[in-house]
C-alpha positions, 0 to 999 in steps of 0.5 A: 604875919599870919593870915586872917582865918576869914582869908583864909577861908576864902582862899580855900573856899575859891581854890576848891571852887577852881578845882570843881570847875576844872574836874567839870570842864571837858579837857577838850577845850581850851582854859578859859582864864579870863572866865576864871578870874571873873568869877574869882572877881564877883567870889570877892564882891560877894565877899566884900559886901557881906564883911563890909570892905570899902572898895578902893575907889571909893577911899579916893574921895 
């Protein structure tokens, strides 16, 4: 199964983000994962939004 190209931008697009954030990070301080997944969160309800996905809840009923 191939994968969409609008996936795939997307994938690329969070991965580059992810790296720029880690180059920017001081390797001092502890890995915030909680931060990255946030922010990988609100990339996909951006997303989302702009391509017109219906949240899953919503589908419930």
């Amino acid at each position: 199964m191939a994968i969409a190209p609008s996936t795939a931008r997307g994938a690329e697009h969070a991965a580059r983000a992810a790296r720029e954030r880690s180059r920017a990070t001081d390797r001092t301080e502890p890995f915030d994962l909680a931060g990255v997944v946030e922010d990988l969160a609100a990339d996909w309800e951006r997303w989302a939004a702009r391509v017109g996905v219906i949240p899953f809840e919503e589908t419930l009923g």
